[in-house]
C-alpha positions as CSV (number, residue, x, y, z in Angstrom):
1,X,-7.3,4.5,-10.9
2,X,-4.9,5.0,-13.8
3,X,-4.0,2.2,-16.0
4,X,-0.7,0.3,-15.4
5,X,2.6,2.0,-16.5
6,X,5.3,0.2,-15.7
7,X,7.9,2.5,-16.2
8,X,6.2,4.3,-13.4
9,X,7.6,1.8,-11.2
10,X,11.2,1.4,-12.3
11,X,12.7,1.9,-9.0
12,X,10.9,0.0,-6.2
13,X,12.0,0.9,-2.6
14,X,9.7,-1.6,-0.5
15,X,10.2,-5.7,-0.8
16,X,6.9,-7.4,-0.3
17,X,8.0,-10.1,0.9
18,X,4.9,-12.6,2.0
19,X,1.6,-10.7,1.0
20,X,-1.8,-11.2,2.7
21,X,-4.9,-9.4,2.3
22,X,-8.0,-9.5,4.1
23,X,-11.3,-10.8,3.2
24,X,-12.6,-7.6,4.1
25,X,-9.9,-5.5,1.6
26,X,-10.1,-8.6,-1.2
27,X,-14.5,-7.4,-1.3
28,X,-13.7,-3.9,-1.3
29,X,-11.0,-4.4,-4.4
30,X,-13.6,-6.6,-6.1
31,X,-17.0,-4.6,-5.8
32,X,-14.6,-1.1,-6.8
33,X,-13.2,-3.3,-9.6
34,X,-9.6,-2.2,-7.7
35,X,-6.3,-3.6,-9.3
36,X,-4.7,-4.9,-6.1
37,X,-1.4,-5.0,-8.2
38,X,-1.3,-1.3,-9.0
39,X,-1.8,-0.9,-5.4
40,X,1.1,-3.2,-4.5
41,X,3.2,-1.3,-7.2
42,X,2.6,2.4,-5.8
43,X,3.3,1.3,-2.3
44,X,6.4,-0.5,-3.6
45,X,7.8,2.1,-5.3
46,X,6.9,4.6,-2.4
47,X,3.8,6.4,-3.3
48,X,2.3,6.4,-0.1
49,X,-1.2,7.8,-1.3
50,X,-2.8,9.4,1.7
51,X,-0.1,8.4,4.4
52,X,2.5,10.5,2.6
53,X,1.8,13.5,5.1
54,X,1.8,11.2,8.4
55,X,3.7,8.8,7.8
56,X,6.5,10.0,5.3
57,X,9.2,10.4,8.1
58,X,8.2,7.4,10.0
59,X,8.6,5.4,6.1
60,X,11.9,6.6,5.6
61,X,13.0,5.8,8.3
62,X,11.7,2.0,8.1
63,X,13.4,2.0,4.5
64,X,16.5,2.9,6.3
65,X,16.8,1.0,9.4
66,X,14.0,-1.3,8.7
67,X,10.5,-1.3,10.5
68,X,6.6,-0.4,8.9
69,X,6.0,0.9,6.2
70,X,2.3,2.3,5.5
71,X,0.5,3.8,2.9
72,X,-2.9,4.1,2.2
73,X,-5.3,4.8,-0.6
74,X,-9.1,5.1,-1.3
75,X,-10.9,2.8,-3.4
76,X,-13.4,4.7,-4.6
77,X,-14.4,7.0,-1.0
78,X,-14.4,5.3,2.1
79,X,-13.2,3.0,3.4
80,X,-9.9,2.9,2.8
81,X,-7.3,0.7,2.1
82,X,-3.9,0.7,4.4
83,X,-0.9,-1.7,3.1
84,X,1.8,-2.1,5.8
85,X,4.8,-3.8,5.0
86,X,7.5,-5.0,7.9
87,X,10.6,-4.3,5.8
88,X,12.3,-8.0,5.4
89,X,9.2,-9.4,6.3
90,X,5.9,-9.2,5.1
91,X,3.2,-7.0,3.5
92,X,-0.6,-6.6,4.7
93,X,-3.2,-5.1,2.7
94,X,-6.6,-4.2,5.3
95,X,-9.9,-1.7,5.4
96,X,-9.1,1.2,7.5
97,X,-11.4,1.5,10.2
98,X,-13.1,4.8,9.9
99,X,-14.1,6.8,13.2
């Protein structure tokens, strides 16, 4: 991942609310050498990584009316990493489950 530039983040759509990760996610973050908080910054400010196809209408529509929000990114190949947020609520950082 790129380093940390936060004026890449200057307007943040999602709140975070209450975050919890996985122990699963929290050993995939540490072996890649992941920055959970650039991860928590994208998805805040609605780069939705590989969800942006999928799950772009579904997201703006939670921004608007409230609901899930869910993006997901790769930590170095697979698995992946999905954070889902329930706008006013909470945020969850897991591995995806690949078929």
């Amino acid at each position: 991942m790129e380093p940390r530039d936060s004026t890449r983040f200057s307007h943040l759509l999602v709140p975070l609310g209450v975050v919890s990760v996985t122990p699963r996610a929290i050993t995939a973050l540490t072996a890649r050498e992941v920055d959970l908080l650039e991860l928590l910054d994208r998805h805040r400010a609605g780069d939705w990584g590989e969800a942006a196809g999928g799950y772009e209408t579904l997201n703006n529509t939670s921004l608007r009316d409230g609901g899930k929000v869910v993006s997901i990114y790769p930590v170095g190949g697979r698995p992946r990493l999905i954070v889902t947020t329930e706008i006013q609520a909470s945020t969850r950082i897991a591995l995806v489950e690949e078929p």
